[in-house]
N, C-alpha and C positions, 0 to 999 in steps of 0.2 A: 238434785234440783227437780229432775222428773215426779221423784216420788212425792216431794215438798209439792207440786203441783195439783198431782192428783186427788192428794190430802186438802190440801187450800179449794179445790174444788166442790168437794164430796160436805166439809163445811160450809160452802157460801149453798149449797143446795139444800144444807140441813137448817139454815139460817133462816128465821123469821123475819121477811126484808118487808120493817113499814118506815112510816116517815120518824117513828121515835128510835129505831135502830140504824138510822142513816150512819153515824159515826161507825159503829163496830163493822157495817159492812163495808165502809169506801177503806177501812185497812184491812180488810183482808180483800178486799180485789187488788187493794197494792200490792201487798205482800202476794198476791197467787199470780198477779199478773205479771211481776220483777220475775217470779219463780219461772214461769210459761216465755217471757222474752228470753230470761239465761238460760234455760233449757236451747231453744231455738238459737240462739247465736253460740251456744258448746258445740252445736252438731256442724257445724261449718268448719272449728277448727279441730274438733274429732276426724271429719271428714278429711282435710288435708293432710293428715297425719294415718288412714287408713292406708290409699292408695300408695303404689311406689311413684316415686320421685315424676320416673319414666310417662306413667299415667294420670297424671293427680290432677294437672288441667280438666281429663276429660272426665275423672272421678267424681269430683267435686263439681264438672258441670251442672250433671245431672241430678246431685243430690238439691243445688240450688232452684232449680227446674222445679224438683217436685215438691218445694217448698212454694214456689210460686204459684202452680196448681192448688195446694194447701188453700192459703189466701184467697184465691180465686172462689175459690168453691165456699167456703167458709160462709160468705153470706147468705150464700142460693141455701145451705140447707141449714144454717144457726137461723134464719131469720122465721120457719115453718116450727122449728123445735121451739124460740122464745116464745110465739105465739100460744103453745102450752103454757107457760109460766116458767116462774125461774128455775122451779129444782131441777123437771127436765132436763132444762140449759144447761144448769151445771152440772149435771151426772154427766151427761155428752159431752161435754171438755173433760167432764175426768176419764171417761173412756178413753177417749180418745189420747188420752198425754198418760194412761195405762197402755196403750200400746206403744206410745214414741218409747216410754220408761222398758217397756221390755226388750224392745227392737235396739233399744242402745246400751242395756246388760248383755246383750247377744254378742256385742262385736267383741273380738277374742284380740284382734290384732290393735293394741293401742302403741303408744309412745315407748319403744322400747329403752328397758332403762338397763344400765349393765346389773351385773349380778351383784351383789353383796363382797368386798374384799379385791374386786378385778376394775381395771381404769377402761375410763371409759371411752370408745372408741368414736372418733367422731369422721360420719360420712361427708363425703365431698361432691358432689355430683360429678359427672362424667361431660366430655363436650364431645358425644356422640351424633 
């Protein structure tokens, strides 16, 4: 989805946006913009499944957090880059969702699944 992102990006920056290309660009903002939501709501439940059990409240706080700060900012400095024009823009969203894309091939600890041939063993939490 990252990559789909960045790709859907690096297009709509390559893209000749006048008013007789209206149609080919509102679907690829669909399609980059579905790409760029699913991306952002995988990393919530990526996230809940990084931390253990034990920490995963305060895990997934902060990841929320600094999605919130994301947003925040987003406009203070997308709105000096659109002011360049669009390719700009969109090369800076694809930077940018090149780095969530790398930052989320990085995480090594995902969903563990059992091995091939062995059952699979299911945790219970503790009432510690």
């Amino acid at each position: 989805l990252a990559a789909g992102s960045v790709a859907g990006c690096a297009t709509l920056a390559m893209m000749n946006i006048t008013p007789a290309a209206v149609v080919p660009v509102f679907i690829m903002l669909g399609i980059t913009g579905g790409m760029v939501n699913a991306t952002q709501t995988t990393m919530y439940a990526l996230a809940a499944n990084v931390y253990p059990t034990s920490i995963r409240g305060t895990g997934v706080g902060p990841t929320v957090a600094f999605g919130r700060i994301g947003g925040v900012l987003s406009p203070i400095i997308g709105a000096p880059v659109l002011d360049r024009g669009t390719q700009p823009y969109f090369f800076a969203i694809a930077g940018t969702m090149t780095v969530a894309f790398m930052a989320l091939a990085s995480v090594k600890r995902h969903v563990q699944r059992p091995a091939p041939g062995t059952k699979a063993v299911i945790a219970t939490a503790s009432a510690h």
